[in-house]
C-alpha positions as CSV (number, residue, x, y, z in Angstrom):
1,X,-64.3,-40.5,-51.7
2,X,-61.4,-42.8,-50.7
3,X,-60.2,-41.7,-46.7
4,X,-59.8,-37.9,-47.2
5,X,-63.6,-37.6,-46.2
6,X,-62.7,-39.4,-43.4
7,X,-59.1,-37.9,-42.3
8,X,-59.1,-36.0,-38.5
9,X,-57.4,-32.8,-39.3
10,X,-57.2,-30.4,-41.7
11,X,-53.7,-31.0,-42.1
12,X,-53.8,-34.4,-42.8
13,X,-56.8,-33.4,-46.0
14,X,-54.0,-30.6,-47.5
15,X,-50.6,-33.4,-47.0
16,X,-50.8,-35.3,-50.1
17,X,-48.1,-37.7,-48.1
18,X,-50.4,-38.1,-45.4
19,X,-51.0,-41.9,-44.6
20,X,-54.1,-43.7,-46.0
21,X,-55.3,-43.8,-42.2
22,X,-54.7,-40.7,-40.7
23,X,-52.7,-38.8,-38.1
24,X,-54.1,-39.9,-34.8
25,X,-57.1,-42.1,-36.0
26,X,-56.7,-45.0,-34.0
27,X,-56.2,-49.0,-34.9
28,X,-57.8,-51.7,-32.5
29,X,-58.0,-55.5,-32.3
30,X,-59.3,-57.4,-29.2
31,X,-58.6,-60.5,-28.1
32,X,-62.4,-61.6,-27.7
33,X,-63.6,-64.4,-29.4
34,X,-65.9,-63.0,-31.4
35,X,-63.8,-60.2,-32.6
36,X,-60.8,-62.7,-33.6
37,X,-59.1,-61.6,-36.8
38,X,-61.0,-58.4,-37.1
39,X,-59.3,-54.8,-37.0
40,X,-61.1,-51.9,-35.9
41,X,-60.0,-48.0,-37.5
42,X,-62.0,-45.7,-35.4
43,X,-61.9,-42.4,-37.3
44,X,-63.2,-38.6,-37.0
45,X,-65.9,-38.4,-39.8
46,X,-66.9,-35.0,-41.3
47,X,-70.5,-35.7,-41.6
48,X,-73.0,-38.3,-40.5
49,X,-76.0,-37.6,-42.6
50,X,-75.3,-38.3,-46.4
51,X,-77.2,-37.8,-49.1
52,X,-77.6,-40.6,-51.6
53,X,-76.4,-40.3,-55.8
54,X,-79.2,-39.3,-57.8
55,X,-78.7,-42.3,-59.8
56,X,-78.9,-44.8,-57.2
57,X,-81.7,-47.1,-57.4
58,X,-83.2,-46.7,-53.6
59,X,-86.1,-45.4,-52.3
60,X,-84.8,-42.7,-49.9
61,X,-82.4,-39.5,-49.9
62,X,-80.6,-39.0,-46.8
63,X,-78.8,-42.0,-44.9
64,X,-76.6,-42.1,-41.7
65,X,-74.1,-44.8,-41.5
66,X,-72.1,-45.3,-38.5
67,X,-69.7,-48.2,-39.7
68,X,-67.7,-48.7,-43.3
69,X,-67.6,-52.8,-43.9
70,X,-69.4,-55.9,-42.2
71,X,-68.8,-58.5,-39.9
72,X,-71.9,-60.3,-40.8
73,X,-69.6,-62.0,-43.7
74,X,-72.4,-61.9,-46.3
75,X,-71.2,-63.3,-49.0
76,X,-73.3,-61.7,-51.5
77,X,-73.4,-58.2,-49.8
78,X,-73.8,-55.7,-52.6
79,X,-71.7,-52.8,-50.5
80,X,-68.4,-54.8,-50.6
81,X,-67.2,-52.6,-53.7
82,X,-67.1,-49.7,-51.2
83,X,-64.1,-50.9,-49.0
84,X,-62.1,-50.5,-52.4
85,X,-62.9,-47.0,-52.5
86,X,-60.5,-47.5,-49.1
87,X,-57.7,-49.0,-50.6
88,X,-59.2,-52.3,-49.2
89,X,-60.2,-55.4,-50.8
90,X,-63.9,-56.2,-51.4
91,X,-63.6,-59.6,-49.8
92,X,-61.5,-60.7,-46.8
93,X,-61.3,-56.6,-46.2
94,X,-64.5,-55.9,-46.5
95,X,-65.6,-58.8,-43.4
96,X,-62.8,-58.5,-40.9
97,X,-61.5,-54.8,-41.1
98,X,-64.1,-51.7,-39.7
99,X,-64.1,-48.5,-40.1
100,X,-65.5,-47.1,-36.8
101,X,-66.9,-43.2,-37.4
102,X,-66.9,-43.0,-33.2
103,X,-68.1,-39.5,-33.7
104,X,-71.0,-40.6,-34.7
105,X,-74.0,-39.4,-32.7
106,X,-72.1,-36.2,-32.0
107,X,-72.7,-35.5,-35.2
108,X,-76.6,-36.5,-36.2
109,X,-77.2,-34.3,-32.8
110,X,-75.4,-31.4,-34.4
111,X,-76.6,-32.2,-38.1
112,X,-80.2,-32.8,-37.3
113,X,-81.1,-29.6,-35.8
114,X,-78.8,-27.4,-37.8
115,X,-81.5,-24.7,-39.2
116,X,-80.3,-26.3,-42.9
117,X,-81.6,-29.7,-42.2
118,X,-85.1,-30.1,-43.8
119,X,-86.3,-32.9,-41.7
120,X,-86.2,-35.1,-44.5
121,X,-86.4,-39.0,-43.5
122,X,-83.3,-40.9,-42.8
123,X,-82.8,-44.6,-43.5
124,X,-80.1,-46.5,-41.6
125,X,-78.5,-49.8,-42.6
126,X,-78.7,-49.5,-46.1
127,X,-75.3,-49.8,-47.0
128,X,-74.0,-52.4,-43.8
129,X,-75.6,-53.2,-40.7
130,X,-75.8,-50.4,-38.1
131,X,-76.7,-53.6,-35.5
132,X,-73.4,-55.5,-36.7
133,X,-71.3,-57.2,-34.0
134,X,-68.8,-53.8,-33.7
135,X,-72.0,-52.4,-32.3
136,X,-72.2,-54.4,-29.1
137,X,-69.1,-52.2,-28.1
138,X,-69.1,-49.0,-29.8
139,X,-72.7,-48.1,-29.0
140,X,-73.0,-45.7,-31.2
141,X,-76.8,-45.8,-32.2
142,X,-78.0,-45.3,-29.1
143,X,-77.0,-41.6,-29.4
144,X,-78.0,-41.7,-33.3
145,X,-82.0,-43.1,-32.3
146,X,-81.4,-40.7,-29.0
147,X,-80.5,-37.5,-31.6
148,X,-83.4,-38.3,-34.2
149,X,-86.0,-39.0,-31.6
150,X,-85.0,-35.5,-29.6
151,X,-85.3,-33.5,-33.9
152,X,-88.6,-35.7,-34.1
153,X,-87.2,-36.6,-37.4
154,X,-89.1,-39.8,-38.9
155,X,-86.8,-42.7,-39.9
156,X,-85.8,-46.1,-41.0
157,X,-83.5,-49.2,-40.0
158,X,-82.9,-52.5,-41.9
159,X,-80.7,-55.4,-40.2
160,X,-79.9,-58.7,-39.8
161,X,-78.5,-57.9,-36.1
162,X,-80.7,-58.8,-33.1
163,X,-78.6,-56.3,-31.2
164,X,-81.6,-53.9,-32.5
165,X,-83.5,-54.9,-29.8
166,X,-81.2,-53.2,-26.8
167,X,-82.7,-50.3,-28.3
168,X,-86.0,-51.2,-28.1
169,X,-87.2,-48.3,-25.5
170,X,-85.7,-45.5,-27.6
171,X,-87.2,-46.9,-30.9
172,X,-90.7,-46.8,-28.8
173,X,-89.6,-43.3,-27.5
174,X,-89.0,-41.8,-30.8
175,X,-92.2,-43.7,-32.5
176,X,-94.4,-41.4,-30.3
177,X,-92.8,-38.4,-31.9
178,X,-92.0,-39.2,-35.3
179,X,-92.9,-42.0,-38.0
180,X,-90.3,-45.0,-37.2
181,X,-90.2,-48.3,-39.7
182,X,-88.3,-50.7,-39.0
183,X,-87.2,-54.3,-41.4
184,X,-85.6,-57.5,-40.4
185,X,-83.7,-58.9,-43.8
186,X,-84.8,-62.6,-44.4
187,X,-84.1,-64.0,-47.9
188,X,-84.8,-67.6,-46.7
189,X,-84.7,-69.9,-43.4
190,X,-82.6,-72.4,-44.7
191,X,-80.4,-73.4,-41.7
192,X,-77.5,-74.9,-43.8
193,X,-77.5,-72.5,-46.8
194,X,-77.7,-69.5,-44.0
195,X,-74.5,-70.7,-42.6
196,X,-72.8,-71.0,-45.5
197,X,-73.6,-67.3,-46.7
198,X,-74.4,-65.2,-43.7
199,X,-71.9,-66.6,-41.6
200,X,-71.7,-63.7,-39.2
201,X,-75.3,-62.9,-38.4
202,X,-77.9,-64.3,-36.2
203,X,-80.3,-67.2,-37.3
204,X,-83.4,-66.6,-39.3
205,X,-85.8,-67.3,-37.0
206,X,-83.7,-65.3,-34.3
207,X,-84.3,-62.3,-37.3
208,X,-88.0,-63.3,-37.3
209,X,-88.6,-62.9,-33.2
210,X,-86.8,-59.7,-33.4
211,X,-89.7,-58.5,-36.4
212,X,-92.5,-59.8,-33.8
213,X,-91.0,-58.1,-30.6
214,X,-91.0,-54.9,-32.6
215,X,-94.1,-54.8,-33.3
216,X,-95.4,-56.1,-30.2
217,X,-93.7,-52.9,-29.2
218,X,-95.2,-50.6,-31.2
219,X,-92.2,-50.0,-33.9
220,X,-94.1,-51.4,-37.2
221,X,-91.7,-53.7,-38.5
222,X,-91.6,-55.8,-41.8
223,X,-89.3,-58.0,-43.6
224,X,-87.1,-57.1,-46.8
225,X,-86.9,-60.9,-48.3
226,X,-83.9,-60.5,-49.9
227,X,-82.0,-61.9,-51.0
228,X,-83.8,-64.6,-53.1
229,X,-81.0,-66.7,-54.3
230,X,-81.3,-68.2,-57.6
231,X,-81.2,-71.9,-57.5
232,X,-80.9,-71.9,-54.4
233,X,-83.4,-70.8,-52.4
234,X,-86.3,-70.0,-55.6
235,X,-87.9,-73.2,-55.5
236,X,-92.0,-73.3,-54.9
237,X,-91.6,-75.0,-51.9
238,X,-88.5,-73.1,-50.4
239,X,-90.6,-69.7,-51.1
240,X,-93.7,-70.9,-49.1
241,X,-91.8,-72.0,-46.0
242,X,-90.1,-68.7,-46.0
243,X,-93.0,-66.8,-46.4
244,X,-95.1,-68.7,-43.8
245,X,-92.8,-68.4,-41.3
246,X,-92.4,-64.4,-42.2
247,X,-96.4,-64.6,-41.6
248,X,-96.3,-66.5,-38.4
249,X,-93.9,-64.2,-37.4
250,X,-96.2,-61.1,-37.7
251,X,-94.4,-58.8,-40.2
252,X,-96.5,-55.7,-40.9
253,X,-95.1,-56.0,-45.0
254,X,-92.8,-58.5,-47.0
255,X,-90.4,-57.1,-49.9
256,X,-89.4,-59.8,-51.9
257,X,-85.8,-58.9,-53.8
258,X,-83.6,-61.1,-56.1
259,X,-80.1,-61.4,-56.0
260,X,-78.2,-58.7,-57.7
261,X,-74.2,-59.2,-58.4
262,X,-72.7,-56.0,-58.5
263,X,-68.7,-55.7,-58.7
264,X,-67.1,-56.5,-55.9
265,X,-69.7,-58.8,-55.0
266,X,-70.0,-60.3,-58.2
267,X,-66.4,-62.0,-58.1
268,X,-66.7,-63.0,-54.1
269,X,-70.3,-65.1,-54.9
270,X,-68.6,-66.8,-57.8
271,X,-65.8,-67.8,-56.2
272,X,-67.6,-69.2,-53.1
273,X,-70.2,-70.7,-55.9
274,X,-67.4,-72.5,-58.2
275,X,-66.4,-74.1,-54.8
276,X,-69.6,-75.2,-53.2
277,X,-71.6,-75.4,-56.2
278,X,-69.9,-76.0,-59.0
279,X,-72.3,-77.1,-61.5
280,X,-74.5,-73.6,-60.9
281,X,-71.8,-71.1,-62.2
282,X,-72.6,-71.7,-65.8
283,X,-76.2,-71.2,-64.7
284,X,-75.1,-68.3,-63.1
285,X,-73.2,-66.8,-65.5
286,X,-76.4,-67.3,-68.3
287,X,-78.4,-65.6,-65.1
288,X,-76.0,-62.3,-64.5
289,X,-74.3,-62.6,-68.0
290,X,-75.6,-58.8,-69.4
291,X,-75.2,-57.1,-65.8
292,X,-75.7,-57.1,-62.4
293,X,-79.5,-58.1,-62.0
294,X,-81.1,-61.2,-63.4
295,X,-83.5,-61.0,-66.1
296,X,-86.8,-59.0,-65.6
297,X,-88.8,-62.2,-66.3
298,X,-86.9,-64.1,-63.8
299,X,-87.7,-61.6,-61.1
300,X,-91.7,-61.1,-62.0
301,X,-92.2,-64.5,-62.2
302,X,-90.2,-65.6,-58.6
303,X,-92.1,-61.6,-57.1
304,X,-95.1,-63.1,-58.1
305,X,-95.0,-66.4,-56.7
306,X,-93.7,-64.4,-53.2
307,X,-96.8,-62.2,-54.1
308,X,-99.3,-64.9,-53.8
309,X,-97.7,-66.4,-51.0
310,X,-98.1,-63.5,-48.5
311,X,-101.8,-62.9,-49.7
312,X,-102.5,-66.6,-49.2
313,X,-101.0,-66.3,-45.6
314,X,-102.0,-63.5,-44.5
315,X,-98.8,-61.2,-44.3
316,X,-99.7,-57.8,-42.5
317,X,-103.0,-58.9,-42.3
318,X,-103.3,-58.6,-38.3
319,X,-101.0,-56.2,-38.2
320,X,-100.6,-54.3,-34.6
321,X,-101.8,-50.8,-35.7
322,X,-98.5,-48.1,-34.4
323,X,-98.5,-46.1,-31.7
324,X,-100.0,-42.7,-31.5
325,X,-97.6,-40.1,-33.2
326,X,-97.4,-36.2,-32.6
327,X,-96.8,-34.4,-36.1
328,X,-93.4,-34.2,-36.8
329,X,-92.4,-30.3,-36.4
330,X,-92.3,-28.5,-39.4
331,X,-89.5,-28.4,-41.7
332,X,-87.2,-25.0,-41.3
333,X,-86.7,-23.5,-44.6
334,X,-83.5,-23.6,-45.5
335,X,-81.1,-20.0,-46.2
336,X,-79.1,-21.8,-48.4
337,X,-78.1,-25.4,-49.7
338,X,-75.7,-27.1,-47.3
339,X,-72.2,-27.3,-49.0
340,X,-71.9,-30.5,-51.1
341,X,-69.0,-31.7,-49.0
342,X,-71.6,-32.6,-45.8
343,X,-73.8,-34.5,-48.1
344,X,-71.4,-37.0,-49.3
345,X,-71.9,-40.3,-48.9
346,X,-69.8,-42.3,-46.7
């Protein structure tokens, strides 16, 4: 993968000297406050809409992601291995230096109504926020929603960014075309514990009034409760606050997902646990000792308990029902496979 998928010239992909960022991609800081520290590598990307490993463990196929590392500083993030597929680190790297694919829309316009797209659906923020902080200034999803909405092609965002709801009209726009879902990520409302781990992203409760505004606007939007942090946030009473205020805020569904510590991540949450939480990392390392998810019995039992919590309160219950939808159009059939090379993912 590494930066050749990502180089601007053909040149550059056939120079085995050519720099790790290439010829005429361009490098930004600014002087903002809320960019401080952060370096911006706005590149020329060869495709948009990637298709997702076999092997992955995720329920869709095709995902379009506009930015390559986070500023919402997640400490557990499960996508920080990626940024060493970059030559960059999987920590510091991974939060403060973005890769910017400013040719974004351009290409979902061009991709989605190529006569080789099947119309498949496309889920966005899957790997890092599409609604992160770089997107109050790139704007690059506006033209994304804007491209999807015009190829009536159903799709899919998860965030932690409030920024989501710029777009608001758009989203509404391409709900009355196409099936549009839509999921706020909550793992817990902990005020403390959420500054301590999600420095870069907006409250909770901020997360919760964007799920409610959605759906007051006919996007159907739930809330992936995730991640559910051993120890931390797992306790009866930590669960039923969480899960009441995910009710009161209206979601239409609740996902509740445990903490998984894949590399990369793995060794930036034990590092920030040995030094706030000391005593938990032999815990932890019982937990995550055989791989990157926590015992199957751990997770039924704390799924259950989530389970019972969002029957008892009613999650989805009173539900706004969506908007009226047209059928999407029919799926062209394809001459021929697109070449492996557009379907990689970035």
């Amino acid at each position: 993968m590494r930066w050749d998928n990502l180089r601007l010239t053909p040149a550059d992909e056939a120079d085995p000297a050519a720099p790790l960022f290439a010829r005429g991609a361009v490098t930004r800081t600014f002087d903002t406050p809320e960019f401080q520290g952060m370096t911006f590598y706005e590149i020329q990307a060869r495709s948009i809409v990637n298709r997702v490993p076999a092997a992955s463990r995720v329920p869709f196929e095709y995902t379009i992601n506009p930015y390559r590392g986070c500023s919402h500083r997640c400490v557990y993030c499960f996508a920080r291995k990626t940024h060493e597929y970059l030559d960059l680190d999987a920590g510091a790297d991974f939060d403060s230096k973005i890769v910017v694919k400013v040719n974004a829309a351009e290409l979902a316009r061009k991709e989605l109504s190529s006569p080789r797209w099947g119309g498949h659906p496309v889920a966005m923020g899957t790997n890092v926020d599409c609604y992160q902080r770089a997107e109050g200034r790139y704007r690059l999803m506006p033209g994304i929603l804007t491209a999807l909405r015009e190829a009536a092609n159903p799709f899919s965002i998860l965030t932690k960014g409030t920024l989501i709801l710029r777009d608001l009209d758009l989203l509404a726009e391409a709900a009355e075309v196409t099936e549009v879902g839509a999921d706020v990520s909550v793992g817990f409302v902990d005020a403390e514990l959420w500054r301590a781990v999600e420095a870069g992203t907006p409250n909770p409760r901020r997360r919760l009034e964007v799920c409610r505004t959605l759906n007051e606007h006919g996007v159907p939007c739930g809330v992936l409760m995730a991640p559910i942090l051993p120890y931390l946030t797992d306790s009866p009473a930590q669960l039923e606050r969480t899960v009441k205020e995910i009710a009161d805020a209206g979601a239409t569904h609740l996902a509740p997902i445990v903490l998984h510590l894949r590399p990369g991540a793995r060794e930036w949450w034990l590092r920030w646990l040995s030094r706030e939480h000391p005593r938990l990392v032999p815990r932890y390392l019982e937990l995550y000792g055989r791989g990157a998810y926590a015992p199957k019995a751990y997770q039924a039992r704390v799924t259950a308990q989530v389970r019972e919590l969002a029957e008892r309160f009613g999650v989805g219950r009173d539900a706004p029902a969506g908007p009226r939808r047209r059928p999407p159009r029919p799926a062209p059939v394809p001459p021929a496979p697109p070449p492996p090379e557009q379907l990689r993912l970035l």
